[in-house]
C-alpha positions in Angstrom: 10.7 -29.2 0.4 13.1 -27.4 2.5 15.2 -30.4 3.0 15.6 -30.6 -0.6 16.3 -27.1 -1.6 16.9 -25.1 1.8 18.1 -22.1 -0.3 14.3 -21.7 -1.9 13.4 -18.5 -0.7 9.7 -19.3 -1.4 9.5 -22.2 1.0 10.5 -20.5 3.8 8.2 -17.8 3.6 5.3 -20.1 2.8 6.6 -21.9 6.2 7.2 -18.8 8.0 3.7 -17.6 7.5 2.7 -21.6 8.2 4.7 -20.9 11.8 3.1 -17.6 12.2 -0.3 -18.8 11.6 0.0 -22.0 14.1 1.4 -19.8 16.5 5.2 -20.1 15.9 6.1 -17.2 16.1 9.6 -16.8 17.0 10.3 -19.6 14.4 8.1 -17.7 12.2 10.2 -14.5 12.9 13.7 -16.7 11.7 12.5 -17.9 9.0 11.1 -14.1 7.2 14.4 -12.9 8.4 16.3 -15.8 7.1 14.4 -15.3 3.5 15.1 -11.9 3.5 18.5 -12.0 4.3 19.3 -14.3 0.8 16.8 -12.2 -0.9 16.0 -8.8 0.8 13.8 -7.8 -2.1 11.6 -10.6 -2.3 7.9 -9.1 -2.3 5.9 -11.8 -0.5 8.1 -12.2 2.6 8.5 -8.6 2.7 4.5 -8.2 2.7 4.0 -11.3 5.1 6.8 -10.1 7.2 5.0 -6.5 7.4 1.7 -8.0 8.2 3.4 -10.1 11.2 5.2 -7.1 12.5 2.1 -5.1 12.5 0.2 -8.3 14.4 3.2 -7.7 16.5 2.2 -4.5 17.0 5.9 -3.3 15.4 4.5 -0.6 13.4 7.8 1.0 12.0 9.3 -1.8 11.2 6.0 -3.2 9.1 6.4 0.2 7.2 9.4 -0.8 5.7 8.6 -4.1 4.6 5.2 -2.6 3.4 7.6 -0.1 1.2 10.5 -2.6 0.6 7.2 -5.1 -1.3 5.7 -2.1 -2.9 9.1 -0.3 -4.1 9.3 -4.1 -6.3 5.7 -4.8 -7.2 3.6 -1.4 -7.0 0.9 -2.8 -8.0 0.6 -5.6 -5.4 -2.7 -4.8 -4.0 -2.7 -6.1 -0.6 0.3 -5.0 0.5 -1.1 -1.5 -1.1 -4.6 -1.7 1.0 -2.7 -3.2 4.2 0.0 -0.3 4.0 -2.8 2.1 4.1 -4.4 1.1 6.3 -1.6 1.0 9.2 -1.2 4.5 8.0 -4.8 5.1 8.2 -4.6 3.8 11.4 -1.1 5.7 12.6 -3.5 8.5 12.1 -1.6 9.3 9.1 -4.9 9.6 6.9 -3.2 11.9 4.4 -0.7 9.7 3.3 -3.4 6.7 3.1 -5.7 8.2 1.0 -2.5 9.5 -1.7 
């Protein structure tokens, strides 16, 4: 699919998370910040990309994806449960529970 429409901003983040999962993960890593380059509001690489980056153990930087998918769909319920809980465990238990 890429080969036939390498702009599709939904392939590559289904591949980046394939890459990720496989153990890619500097390919991975390219290819969420390749989709979010042509599309920097795009929910689910912004919410896969913050779930790899907290794996990663990148916790700032998984915030603002977390925020960047919720500020565009804030109703997306994963990325609401997974947010809360890297601030639950941030030890920012306030903000989790708001």
């Amino acid at each position: 699919m890429l080969e036939l429409d390498p702009a599709n901003a939904n392939t590559h983040c289904n591949y980046a998370s394939l890459l990720a999962e496989i153990g890619r993960k500097e390919e991975a890593e390219e290819q969420f910040l390749q989709v979010l380059e042509q599309a920097p509001e795009h929910v689910s690489a912004n919410y896969n990309y913050a779930n790899f980056l907290k794996e990663k153990g990148k916790i700032e930087e998984a915030e603002v994806h977390y925020k960047r998918a919720l500020k565009v769909s804030p109703g997306h319920i994963s990325a609401l449960c997974n947010y809360g809980n890297l601030l639950s465990e941030s030890g920012r238990t306030e903000e989790a529970a708001m």
